[in-house]
N, C-alpha and C positions, 0 to 999 in steps of 0.2 A: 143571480145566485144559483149553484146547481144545486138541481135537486137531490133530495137525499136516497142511497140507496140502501135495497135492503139487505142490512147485516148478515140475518140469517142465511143465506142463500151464495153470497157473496162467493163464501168460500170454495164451495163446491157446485161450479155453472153447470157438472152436468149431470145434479142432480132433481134445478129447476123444471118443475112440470110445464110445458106448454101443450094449448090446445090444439086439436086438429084444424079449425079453422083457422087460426091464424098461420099454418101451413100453407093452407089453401091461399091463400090473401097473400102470401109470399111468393104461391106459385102464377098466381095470376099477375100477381105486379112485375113480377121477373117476365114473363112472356111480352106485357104490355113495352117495359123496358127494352127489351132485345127487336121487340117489333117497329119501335118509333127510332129505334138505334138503326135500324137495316136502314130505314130511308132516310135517315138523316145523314148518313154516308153515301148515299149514289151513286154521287158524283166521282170520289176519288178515283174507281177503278177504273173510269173512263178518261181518268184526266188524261194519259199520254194520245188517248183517239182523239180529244176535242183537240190539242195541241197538236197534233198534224194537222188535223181536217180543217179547223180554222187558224192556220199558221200563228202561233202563240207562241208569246214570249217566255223563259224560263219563269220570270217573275208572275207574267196574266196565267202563265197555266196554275205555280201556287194560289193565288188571292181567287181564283176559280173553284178549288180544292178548302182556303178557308174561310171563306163568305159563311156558309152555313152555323161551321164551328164558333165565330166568333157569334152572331145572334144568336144560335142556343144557349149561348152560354150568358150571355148577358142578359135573355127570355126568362135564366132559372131566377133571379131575383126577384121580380113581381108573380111567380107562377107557383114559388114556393112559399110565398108572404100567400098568396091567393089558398095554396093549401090546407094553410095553418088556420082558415077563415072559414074557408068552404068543406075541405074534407079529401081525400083522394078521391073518392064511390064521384064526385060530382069533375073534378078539374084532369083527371084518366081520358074520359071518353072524349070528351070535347078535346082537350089535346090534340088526342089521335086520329078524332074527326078532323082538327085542321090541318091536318099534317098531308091529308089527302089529296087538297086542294093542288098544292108545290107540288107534287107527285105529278100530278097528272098535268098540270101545266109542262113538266120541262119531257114528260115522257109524248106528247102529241104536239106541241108547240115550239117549247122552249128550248129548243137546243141548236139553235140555226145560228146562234150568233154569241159573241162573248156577253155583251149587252141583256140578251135574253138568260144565259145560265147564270149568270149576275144576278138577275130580277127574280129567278125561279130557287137560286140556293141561297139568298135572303129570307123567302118565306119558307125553303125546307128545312132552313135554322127551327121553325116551333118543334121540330123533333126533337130535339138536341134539349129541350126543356121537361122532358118525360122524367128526366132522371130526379129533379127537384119534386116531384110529385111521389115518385115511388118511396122515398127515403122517412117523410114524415110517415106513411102511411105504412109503412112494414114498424117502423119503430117504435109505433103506439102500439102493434101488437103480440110486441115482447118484452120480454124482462130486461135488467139493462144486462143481468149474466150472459144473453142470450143475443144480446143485439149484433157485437159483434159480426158473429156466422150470420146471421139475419140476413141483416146488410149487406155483408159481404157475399151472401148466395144472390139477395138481388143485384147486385153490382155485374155481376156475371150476365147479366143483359145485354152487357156491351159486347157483348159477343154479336150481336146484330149487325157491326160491323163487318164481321167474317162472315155471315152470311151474303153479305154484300161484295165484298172480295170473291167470293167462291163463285157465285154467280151472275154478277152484273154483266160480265165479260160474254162470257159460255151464250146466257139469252142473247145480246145484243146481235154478237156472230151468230147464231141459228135463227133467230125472231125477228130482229130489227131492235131500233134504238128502241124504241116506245115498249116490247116487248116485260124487262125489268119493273118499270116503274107501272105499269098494269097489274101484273101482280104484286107488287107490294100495296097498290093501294089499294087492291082488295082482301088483302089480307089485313092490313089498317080498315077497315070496313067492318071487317067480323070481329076484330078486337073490339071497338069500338062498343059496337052492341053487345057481344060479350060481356066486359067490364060494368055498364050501365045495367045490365042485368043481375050480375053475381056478384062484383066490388061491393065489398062493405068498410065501413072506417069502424077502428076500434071501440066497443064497446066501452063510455067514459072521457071519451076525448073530447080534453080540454078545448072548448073552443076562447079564441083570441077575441075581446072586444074592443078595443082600441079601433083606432084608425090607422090605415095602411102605412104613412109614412110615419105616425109615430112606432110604430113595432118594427119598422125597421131600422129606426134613429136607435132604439133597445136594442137590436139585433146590431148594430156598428160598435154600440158600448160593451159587448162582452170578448172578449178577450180571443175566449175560444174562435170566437171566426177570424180574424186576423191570422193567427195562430195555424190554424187548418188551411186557410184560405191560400196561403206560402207556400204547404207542405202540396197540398193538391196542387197548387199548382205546375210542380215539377213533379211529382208521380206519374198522376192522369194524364197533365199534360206533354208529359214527354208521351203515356204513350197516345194519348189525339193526335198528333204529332210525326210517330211514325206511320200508324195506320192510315194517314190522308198522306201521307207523303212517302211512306216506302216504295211502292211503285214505280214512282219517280223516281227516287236513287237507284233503287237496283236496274231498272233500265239505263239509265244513262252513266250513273258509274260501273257496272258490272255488265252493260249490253245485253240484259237477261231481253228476252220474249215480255211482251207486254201481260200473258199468260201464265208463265211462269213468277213473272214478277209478281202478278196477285196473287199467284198460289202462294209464294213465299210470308207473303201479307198476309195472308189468315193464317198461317202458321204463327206468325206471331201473336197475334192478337188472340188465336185458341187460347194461346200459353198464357197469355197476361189474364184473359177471361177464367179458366182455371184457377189461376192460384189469386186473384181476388178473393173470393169465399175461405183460402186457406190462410192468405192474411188476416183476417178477419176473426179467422180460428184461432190462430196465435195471439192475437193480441187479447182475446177472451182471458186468454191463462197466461201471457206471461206480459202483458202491458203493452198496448199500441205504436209507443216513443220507442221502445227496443226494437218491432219490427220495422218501424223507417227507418230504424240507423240501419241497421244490416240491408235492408232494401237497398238506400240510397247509398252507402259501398260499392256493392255492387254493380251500380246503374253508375258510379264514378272509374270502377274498373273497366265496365266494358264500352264506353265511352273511348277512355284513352286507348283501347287497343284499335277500336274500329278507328279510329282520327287516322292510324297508319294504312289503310285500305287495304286490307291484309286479305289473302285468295279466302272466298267463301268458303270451300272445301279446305278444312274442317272449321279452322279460326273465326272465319263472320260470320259465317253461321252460329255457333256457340259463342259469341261475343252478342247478336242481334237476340238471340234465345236466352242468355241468362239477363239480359236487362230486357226482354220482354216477361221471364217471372217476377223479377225485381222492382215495375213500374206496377205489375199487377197487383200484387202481396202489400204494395206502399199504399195503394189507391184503396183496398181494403182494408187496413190498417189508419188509414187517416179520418174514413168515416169511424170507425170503432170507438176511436179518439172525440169525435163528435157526440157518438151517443153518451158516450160516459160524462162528457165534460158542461152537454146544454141543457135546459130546463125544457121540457115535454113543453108547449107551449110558444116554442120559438126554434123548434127542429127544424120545421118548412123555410122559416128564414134565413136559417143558416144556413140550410142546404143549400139557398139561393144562393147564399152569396159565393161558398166554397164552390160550390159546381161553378160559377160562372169564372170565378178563379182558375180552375181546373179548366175549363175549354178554352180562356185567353191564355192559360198555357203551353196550350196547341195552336193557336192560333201564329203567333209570331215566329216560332221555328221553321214551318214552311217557308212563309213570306222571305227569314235568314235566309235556310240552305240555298235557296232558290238566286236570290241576289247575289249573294256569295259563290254559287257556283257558276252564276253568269260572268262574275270578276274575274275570280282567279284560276273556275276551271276545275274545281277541289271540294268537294266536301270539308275536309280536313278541319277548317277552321271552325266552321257549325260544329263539327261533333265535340273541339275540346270545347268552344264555349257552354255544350251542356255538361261534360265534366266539371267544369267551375262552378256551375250553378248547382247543381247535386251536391258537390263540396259545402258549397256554401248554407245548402240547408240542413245538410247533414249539420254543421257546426250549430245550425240553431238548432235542432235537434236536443242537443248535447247541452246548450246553455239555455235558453231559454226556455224550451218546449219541457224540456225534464223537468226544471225548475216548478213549474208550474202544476206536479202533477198532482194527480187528484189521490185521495188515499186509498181508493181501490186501485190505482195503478199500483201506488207504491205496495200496495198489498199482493199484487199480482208478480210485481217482480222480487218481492221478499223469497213468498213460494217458488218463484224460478231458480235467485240465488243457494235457496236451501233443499232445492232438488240438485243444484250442481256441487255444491259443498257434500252431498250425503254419497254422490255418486264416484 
């Protein structure tokens, strides 16, 4: 059953008081996020070097690029049950302490062989599990008026990715390979202690006493995560999705520089990491179901126009840019949806399950374009089959997800309808 929220405040979110620490607790989750997000991506912006250097196939350079993504993603289910048990302040540090390990393995060792970056972005997957930690723990320390932006500013971590894009490349060429993954893991080091230092869990939070596999048999029975679990999986994971695998297309369909091509990559993903938090804001005030429709539109618009491989200068570019706002603002918007709809006490679980949703929705699109473009030679056919699928959520969206809303949605798009009627 969702918890019940409070009336008074309902109305007007931005007049809820929030404390200074749990600011702080926002900022610190968000840097922890963006920090285990950089090495959790490594690999992608080296993907076209490893695919020379060890002659790789269109297919082994994808499942190269999404080894990590799929065990993050399937790590958030035990990581975020383990949350909702132990606390962020305890399952942060330890995280990002083991996130270390994979780092330094593929940055001195692991990179001599398909075999070894296999072995090494298996264990860089525990990154990819920070996300399911940060969400219970910024959530307990807001109101639900407020959760919304909360989330949605921490979400904005995954911008870690673009720091990855920006400079994996740049060190490797000046430093060497090892180079990159030395600094991240010590930067993963001083979070680490950081976080065990300063991380605190909300003052009041409920702890779960069940047992693990019963609270997640609870967490299969409520609605809501199925529900989210569909939506993220085509938001985030379209953009998981681009961000491990854009590089590869714009090189090989557009012949860009391997440099350029990840410059173009963290343009994208700046822009999804931006308008995360703004999602997030809108769905505050005007109901989280309205911003995925208009998100996933969008994301079915510019689908179908890239499908034509239309010249970057001006067309794929603003086709690649408005569905990297559009996959942002969805991904922000679908946690908001989260807060509002689960019971304080089974957030960590659900996070699990939507975030691993959301990264096997990145997972499989590589692995597509990649097979598909060894067939026929063509993007074309991956990019409309993500038009059908955006289609197709959008329509739940519309029938189902709507159906289902909670009455502070419906209260929030009441206030939207009769600011549009007044206007």
């Amino acid at each position: 059953m969702v918890q019940p929220l409070r009336s008074k405040s309902a109305g007007a979110p931005s007049g809820v008081r929030v404390s200074g620490r749990a600011w702080l607790m926002l900022a610190l989750a968000t840097m922890g996020f963006a920090v285990n997000f950089w090495a959790w991506a490594l690999l992608s912006p080296l993907g076209p070097r490893f695919k020379d250097g060890l002659d790789l196939s269109s297919f082994e350079q994808s499942l190269l690029v999404a080894v990590p993504v799929v065990v993050g993603s399937l790590g958030r289910i035990p990581v975020g049950a383990l949350t909702d048990r132990f606390g962020g302040r305890v399952v942060f540090p330890i995280v990002s302490a083991a996130t270390i390990v994979p780092v330094l393995y593929l940055g001195l060792a692991g990179h001599s062989s398909l075999a070894a970056l296999l072995v090494g972005g298996f264990f860089l997957g525990v990154g990819g599990t920070a996300f399911a930690v940060g969400v219970p723990l910024v959530n307990a320390w807001f109101p639900p008026e407020r959760r919304g932006l909360a989330i949605g500013v921490f979400g904005a971590g995954m911008g870690g990715t673009a720091v990855s894009a920006l400079t994996t490349v740049r060190l490797v060429d000046a430093r060497g390979t090892a180079a990159p993954f030395l600094i991240t893991a010590a930067v993963l080091a001083v979070y680490a202690v950081v976080a065990a230092l300063l991380l605190r869990d909300a003052p009041g939070r409920t702890v779960p006493t069940e047992p693990l596999a019963r609270r997640l048999a609870a967490t299969a029975r409520l609605g809501i995560t199925w529900q989210a679990s569909a939506l993220y999986a085509v938001a985030f994971g379209g953009y998981v999705a681009f961000s491990v695998y854009l590089p590869t297309y714009l090189k090989t369909g557009y012949g860009l520089s391997q440099a350029d091509a990840a410059n173009r990559m963290a343009g994208f993903v700046l822009l999804a990491v931006a308008m995360r938090p703004i999602g997030g804001w809108l769905s505050d005030r005007m109901g989280p179901t309205r911003v995925l429709a208009g998100s996933l539109e969008v994301v079915v618009a510019g689908a179908v126009v890239q499908s034509f491989t239309p010249a970057l200068a001006p067309v794929g570019t603003l086709a690649f840019l408005a569905m990297a706002a559009a996959l942002g603002a969805g991904s922000g918007a679908t946690f908001a949806l989260v807060a509002l709809r689960t019971p304080a006490n089974q957030v960590g679980s659900v996070t699990g399950v939507v975030g691993a949703a959301g990264g096997l929705g990145g997972f499989l699109p590589p692995l597509v374009m990649g097979s598909l473009y060894g067939k026929f030679g063509s993007y074309a056919i991956g990019l409309v089959l993500l038009a059908v699928v955006a289609a197709a959520a959008l329509a739940y969206i519309l029938t189902g997800v709507r159906a289902a809303a909670t009455d502070r949605e419906r209260e929030l798009g009441g206030r939207r309808e009769h600011r549009t009627t007044a206007a």
